[in-house]
N, C-alpha and C positions, 0 to 999 in steps of 0.2 A: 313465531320467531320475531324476533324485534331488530331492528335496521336502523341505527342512529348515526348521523355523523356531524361532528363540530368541528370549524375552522377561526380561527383568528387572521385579522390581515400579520399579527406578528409571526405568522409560521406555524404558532401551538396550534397542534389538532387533536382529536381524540375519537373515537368513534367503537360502537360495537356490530356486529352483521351476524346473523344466522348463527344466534347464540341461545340454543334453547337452556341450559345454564348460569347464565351472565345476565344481569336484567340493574336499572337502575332502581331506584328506591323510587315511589308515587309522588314523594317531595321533592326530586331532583328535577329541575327543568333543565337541561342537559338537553338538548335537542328539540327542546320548545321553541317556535317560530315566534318570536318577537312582534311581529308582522308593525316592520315600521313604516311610517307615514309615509317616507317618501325616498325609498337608501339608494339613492344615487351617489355617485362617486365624483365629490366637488374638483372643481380645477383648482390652483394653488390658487389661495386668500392673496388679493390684497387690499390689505387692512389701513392704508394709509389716511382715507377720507372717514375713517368708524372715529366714535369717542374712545372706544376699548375693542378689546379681543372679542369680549361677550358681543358687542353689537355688529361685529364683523363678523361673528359666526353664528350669528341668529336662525341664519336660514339653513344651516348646518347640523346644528343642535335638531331644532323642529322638525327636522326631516329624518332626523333617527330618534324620534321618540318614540320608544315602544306602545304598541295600543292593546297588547295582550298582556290582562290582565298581572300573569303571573311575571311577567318579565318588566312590569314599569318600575319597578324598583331598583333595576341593576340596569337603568337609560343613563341618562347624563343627571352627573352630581354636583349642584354649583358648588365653586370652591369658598373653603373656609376662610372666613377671616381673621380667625384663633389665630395667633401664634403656638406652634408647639417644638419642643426639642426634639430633635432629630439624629440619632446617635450615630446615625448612618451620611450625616451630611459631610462631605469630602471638606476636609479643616483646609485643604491647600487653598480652596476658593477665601478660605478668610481674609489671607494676605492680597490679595488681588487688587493693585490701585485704579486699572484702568478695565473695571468691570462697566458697560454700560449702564446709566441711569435706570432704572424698573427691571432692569432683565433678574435680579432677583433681589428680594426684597429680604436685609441683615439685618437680627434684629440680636441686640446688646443686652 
């Protein structure tokens, strides 16, 4: 019988129990322990004295970086610095005069 269960801090969960029927596939890691380096639950950042976000979450990052094999790939993914279109990005933000400087980055 197999007993799995997954949580996100967003709420989504998923799980199977005492399913001799129901089984995930041998490629699903669904229930694979991550086992990360260090997953404590940070106090609120502040970021004021960092050059950027990145260096203000350094010890954040590195502490949930997975060490199990099958799960380093789905750890933290630095972000892009492509531009790409985005069909889904809300147009009301375009007009926006008094958007702070960096909080999102328009590009024309």
């Amino acid at each position: 019988m197999q007993q799995e269960w997954g949580h996100a801090a967003s709420g989504t969960n998923n799980g199977i129990s005492n399913s001799a029927g129901l089984s995930y596939a041998s490629s699903n890691i669904f229930g694979i322990d991550p086992n990360f380096v260090n997953p404590v639950a940070p106090s609120a950042p502040s970021c004021g004295n960092y050059a950027s976000v990145l260096a203000c979450m350094a010890t954040v990052i590195a502490n949930f970086t997975p060490t199990n094999a099958k799960a380093k790939s789905y750890g933290y993914q630095i972000p892009s610095s492509t531009s790409i279109n985005d069909p889904l990005f809300p147009q009301w933000l375009c007009s926006v005069t008094n958007l702070p400087n960096g909080l999102v980055t328009m590009v024309t």
